[in-house]
Each structure stands twice: as structure tokens, then as C-alpha cells.
Backbone as XML, in Angstrom:
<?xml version="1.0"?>
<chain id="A" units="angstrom">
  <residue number="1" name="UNK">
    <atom name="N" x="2.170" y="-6.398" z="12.562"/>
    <atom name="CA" x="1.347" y="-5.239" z="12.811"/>
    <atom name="C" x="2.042" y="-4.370" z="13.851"/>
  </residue>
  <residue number="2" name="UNK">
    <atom name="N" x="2.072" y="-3.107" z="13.784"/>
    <atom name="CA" x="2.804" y="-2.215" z="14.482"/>
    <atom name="C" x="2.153" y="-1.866" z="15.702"/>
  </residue>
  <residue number="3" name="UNK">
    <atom name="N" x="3.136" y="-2.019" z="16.521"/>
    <atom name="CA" x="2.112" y="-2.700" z="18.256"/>
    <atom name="C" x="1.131" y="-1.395" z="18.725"/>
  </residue>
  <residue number="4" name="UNK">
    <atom name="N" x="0.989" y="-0.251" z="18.026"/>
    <atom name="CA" x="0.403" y="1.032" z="18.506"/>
    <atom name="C" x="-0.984" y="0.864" z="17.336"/>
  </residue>
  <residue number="5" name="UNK">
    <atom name="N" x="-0.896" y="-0.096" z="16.648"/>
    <atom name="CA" x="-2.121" y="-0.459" z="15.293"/>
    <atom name="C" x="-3.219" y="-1.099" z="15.577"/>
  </residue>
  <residue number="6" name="UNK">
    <atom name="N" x="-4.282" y="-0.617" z="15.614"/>
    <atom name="CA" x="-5.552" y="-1.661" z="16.101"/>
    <atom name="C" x="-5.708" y="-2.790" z="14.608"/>
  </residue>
  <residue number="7" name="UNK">
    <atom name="N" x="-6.536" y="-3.983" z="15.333"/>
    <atom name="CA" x="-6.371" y="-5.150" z="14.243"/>
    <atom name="C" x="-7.342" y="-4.687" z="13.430"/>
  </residue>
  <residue number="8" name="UNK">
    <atom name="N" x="-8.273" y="-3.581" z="13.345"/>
    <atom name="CA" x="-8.593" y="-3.216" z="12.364"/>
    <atom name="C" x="-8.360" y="-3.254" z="10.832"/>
  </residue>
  <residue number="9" name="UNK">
    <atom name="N" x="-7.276" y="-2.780" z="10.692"/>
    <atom name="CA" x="-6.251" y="-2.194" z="9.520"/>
    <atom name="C" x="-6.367" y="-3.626" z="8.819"/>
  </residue>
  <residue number="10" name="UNK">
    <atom name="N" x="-6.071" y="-4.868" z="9.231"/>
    <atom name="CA" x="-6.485" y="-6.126" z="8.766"/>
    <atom name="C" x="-7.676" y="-6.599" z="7.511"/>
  </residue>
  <residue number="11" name="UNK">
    <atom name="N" x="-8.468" y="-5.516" z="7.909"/>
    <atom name="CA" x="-9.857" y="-6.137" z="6.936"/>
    <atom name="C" x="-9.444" y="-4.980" z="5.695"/>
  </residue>
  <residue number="12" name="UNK">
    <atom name="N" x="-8.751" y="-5.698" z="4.689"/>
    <atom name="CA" x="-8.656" y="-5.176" z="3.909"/>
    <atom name="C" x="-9.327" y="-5.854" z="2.306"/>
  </residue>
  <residue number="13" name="UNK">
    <atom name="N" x="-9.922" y="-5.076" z="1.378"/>
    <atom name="CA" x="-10.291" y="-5.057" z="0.038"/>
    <atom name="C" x="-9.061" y="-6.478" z="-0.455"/>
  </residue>
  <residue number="14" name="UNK">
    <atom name="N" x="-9.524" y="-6.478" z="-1.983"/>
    <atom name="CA" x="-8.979" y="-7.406" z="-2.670"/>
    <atom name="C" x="-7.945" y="-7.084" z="-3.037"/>
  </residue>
  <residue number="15" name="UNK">
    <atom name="N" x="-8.026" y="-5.646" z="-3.301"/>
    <atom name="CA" x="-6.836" y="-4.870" z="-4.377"/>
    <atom name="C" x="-5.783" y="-4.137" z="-3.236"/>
  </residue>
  <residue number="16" name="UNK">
    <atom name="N" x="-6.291" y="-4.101" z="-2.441"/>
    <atom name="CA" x="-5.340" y="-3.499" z="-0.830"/>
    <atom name="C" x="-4.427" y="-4.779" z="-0.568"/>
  </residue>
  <residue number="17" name="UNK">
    <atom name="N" x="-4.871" y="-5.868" z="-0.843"/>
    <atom name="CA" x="-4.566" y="-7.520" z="-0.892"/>
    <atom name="C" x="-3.270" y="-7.518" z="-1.180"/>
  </residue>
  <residue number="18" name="UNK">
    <atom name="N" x="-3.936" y="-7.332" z="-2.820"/>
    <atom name="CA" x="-2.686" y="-7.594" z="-3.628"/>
    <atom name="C" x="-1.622" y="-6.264" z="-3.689"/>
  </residue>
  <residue number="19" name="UNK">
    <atom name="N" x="-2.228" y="-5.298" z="-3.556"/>
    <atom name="CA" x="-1.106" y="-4.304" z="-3.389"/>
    <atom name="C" x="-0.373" y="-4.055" z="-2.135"/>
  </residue>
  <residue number="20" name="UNK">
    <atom name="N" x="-0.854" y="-4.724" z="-0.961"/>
    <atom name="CA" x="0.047" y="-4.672" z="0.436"/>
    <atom name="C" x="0.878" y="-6.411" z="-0.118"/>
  </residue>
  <residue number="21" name="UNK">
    <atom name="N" x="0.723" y="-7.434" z="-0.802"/>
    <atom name="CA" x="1.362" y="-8.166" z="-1.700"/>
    <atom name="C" x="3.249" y="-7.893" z="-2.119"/>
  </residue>
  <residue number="22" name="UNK">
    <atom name="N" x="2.332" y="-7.175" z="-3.247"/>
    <atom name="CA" x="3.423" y="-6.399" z="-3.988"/>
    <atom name="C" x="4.330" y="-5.565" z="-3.270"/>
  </residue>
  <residue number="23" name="UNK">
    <atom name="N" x="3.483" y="-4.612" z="-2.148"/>
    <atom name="CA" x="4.452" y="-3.552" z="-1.903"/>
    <atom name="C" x="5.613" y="-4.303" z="-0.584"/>
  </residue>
  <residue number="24" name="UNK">
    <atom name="N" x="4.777" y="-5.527" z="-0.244"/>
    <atom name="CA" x="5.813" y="-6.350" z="0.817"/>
    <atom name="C" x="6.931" y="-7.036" z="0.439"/>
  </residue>
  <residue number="25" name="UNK">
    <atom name="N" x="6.837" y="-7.300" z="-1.254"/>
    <atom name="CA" x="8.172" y="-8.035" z="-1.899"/>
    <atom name="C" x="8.659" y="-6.762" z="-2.091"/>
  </residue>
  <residue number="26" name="UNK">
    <atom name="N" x="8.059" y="-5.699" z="-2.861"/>
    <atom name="CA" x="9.123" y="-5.032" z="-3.325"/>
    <atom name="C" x="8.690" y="-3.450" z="-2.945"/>
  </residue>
  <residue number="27" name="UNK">
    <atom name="N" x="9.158" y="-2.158" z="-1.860"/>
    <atom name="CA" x="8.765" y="-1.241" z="-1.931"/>
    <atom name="C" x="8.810" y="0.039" z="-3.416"/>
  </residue>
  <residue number="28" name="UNK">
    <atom name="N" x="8.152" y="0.774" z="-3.525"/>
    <atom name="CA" x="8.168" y="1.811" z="-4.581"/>
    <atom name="C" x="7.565" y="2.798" z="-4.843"/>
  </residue>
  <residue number="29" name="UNK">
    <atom name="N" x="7.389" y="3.699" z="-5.638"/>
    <atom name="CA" x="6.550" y="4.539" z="-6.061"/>
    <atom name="C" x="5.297" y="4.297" z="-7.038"/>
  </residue>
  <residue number="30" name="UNK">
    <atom name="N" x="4.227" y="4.936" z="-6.967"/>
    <atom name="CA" x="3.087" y="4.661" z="-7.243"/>
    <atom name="C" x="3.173" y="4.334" z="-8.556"/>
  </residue>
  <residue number="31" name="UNK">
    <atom name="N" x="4.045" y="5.117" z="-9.425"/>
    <atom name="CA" x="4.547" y="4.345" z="-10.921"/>
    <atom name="C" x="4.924" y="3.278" z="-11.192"/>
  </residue>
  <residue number="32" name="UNK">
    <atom name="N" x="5.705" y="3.298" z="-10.271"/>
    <atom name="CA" x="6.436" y="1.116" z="-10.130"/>
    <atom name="C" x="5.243" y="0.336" z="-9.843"/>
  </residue>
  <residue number="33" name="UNK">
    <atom name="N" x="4.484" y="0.482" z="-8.650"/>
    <atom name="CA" x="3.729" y="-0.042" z="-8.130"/>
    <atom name="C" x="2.051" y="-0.220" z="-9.218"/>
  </residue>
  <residue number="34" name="UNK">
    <atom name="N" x="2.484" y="0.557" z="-9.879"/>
    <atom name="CA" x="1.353" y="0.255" z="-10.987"/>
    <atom name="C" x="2.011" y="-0.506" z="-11.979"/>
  </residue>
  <residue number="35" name="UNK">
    <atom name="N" x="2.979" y="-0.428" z="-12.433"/>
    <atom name="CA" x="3.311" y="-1.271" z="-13.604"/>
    <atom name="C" x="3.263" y="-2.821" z="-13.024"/>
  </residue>
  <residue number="36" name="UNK">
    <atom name="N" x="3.759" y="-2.913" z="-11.964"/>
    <atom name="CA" x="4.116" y="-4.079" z="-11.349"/>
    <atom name="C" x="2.484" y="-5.002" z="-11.113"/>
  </residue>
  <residue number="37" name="UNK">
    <atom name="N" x="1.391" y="-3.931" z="-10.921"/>
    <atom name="CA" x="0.291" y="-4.338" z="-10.316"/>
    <atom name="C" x="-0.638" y="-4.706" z="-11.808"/>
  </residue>
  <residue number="38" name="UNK">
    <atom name="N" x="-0.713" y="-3.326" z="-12.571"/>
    <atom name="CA" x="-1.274" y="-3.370" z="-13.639"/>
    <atom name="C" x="-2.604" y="-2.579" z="-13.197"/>
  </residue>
  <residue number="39" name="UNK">
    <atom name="N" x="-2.531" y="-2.077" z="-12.046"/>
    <atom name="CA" x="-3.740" y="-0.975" z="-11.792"/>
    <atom name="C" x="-3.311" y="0.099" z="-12.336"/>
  </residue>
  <residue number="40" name="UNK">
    <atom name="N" x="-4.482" y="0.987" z="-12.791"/>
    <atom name="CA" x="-4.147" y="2.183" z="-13.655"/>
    <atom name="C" x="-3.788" y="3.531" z="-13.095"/>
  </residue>
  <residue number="41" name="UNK">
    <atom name="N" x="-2.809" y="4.522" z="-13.234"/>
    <atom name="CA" x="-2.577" y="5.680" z="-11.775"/>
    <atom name="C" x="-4.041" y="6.411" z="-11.994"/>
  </residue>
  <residue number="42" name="UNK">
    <atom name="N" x="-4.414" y="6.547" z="-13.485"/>
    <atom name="CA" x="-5.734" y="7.470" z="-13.617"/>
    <atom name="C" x="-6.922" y="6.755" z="-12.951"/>
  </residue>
  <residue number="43" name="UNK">
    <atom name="N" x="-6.949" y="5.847" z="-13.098"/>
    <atom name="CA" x="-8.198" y="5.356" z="-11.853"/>
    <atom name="C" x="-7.866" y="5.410" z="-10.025"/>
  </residue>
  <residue number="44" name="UNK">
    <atom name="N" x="-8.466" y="4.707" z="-9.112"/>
    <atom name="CA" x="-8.136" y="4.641" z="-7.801"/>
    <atom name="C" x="-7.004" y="4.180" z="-7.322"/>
  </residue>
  <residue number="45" name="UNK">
    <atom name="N" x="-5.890" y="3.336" z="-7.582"/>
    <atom name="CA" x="-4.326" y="3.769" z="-7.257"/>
    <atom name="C" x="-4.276" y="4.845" z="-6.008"/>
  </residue>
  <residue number="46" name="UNK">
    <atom name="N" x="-3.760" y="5.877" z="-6.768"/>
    <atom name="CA" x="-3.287" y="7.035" z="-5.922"/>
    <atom name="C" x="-4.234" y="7.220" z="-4.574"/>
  </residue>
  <residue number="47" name="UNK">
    <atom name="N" x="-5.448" y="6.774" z="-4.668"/>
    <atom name="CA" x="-6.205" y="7.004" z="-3.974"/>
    <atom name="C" x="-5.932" y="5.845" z="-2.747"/>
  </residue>
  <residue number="48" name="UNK">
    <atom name="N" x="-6.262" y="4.820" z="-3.055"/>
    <atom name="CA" x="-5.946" y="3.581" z="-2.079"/>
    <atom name="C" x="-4.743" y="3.765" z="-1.357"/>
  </residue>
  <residue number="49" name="UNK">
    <atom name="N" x="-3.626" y="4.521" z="-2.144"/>
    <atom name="CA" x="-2.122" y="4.252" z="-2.027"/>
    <atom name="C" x="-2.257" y="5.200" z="-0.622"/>
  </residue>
  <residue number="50" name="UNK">
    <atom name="N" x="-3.037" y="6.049" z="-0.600"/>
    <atom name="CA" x="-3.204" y="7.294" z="0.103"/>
    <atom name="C" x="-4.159" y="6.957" z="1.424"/>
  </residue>
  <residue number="51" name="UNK">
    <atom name="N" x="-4.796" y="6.155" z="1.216"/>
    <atom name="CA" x="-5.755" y="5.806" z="2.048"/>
    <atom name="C" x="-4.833" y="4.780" z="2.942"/>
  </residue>
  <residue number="52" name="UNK">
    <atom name="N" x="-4.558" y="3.670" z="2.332"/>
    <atom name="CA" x="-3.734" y="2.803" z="3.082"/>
    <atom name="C" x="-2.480" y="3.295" z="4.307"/>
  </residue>
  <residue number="53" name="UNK">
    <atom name="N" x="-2.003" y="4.717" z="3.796"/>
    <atom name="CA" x="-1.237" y="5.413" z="4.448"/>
    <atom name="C" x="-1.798" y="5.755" z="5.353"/>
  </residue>
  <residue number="54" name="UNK">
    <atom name="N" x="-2.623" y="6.456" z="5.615"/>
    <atom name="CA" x="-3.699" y="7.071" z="6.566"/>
    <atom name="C" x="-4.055" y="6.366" z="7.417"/>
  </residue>
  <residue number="55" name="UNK">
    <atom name="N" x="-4.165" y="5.195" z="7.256"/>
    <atom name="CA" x="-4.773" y="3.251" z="8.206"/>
    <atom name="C" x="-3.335" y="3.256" z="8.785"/>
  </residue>
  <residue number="56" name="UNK">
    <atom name="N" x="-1.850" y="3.892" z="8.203"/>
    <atom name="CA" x="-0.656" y="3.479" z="8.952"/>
    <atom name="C" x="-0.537" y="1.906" z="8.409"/>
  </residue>
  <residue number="57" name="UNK">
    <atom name="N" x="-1.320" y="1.727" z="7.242"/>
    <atom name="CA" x="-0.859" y="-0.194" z="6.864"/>
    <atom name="C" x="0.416" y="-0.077" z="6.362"/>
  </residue>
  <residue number="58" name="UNK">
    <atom name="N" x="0.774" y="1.683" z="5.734"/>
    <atom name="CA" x="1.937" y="1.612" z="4.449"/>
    <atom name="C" x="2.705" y="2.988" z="5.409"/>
  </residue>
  <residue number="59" name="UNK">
    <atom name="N" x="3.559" y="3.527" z="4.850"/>
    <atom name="CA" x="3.922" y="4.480" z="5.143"/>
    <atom name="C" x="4.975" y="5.452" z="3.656"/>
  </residue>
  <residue number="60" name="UNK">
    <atom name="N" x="5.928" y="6.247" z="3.720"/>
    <atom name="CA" x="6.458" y="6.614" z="2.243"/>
    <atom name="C" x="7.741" y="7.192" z="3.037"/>
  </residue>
  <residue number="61" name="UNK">
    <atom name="N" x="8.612" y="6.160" z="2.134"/>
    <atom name="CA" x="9.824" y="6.145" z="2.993"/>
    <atom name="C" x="11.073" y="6.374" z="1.376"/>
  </residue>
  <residue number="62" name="UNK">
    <atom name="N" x="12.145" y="6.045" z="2.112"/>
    <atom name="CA" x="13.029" y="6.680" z="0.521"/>
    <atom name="C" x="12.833" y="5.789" z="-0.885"/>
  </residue>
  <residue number="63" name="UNK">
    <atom name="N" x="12.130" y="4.700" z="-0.185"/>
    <atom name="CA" x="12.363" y="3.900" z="-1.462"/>
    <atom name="C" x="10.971" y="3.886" z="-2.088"/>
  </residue>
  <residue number="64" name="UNK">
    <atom name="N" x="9.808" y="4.865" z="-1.689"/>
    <atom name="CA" x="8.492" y="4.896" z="-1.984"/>
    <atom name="C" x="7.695" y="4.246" z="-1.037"/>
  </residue>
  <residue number="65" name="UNK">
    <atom name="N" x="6.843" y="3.609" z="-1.604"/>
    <atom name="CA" x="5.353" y="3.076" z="-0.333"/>
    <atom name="C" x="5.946" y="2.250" z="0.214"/>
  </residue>
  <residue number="66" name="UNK">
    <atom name="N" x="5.848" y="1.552" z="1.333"/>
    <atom name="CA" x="6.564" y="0.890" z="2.025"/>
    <atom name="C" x="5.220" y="-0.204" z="3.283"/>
  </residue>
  <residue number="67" name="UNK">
    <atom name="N" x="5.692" y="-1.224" z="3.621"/>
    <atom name="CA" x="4.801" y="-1.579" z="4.430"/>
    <atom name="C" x="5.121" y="-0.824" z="6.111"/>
  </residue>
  <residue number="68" name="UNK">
    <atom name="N" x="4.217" y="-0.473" z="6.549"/>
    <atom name="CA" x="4.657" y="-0.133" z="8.349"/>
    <atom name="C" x="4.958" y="-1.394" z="8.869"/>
  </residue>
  <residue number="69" name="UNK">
    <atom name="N" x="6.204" y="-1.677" z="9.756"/>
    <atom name="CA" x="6.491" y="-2.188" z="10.126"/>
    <atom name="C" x="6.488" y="-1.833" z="11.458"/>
  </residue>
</chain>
């Protein structure tokens, strides 16, 4: 957790779960990150992906979503 991050950011959903999961083996773009996940971009995706950014859990770096480190 990034030492300026309250432990907040911690209580995360099921699908924040598995997609802070995924995006910790492998960073990407919301396209990768859906195929890989099997969540749909037309449903909440983009949305979470966006939200999670905002919490500072993820950030978007060259290689796509990325975990904050």
C-alpha cells in the first residue's frame, strides 16, 4: 500500500478482487483486462477500472492499468 494511502482502499468488492488479481500478474488495457477477466467493457468494467483509479488502488501507466505501488 502506498505509504500516503489510507487502509481504506483495502475493502474492496469481489470483482475489484479479482481484477486488482489480474491486473497484479499482468498490467493492461481495459481490452486485455477484459478478455483476460471475462467481464464485459459494455457493462461496469470501464467504470470500476475508473473508480479504482480514483481510490489510487491502480493508476495508468505505459503498459495500461497498473497496480499503485
Amino acid at each position: 500500500m502506498p505509504s500516503n494511502q489510507s487502509d481504506r482502499w483495502l475493502y474492496l468488492s469481489e470483482i475489484e478482487e479479482s481484477l486488482l488479481e489480474t491486473i497484479t500478474d499482468k498490467p493492461g488495457s481495459a481490452t486485455e483486462i477484459s478478455k483476460r477477466t471475462g467481464y464485459s467493457l459494455s457493462g461496469n468494467l470501464r467504470f470500476i477500472l475508473a473508480n479504482m483509479v480514483a481510490r489510487r488502488i491502480l493508476v495508468i501507466g505505459p503498459d495500461g492499468y497498473q497496480v499503485n505501488r
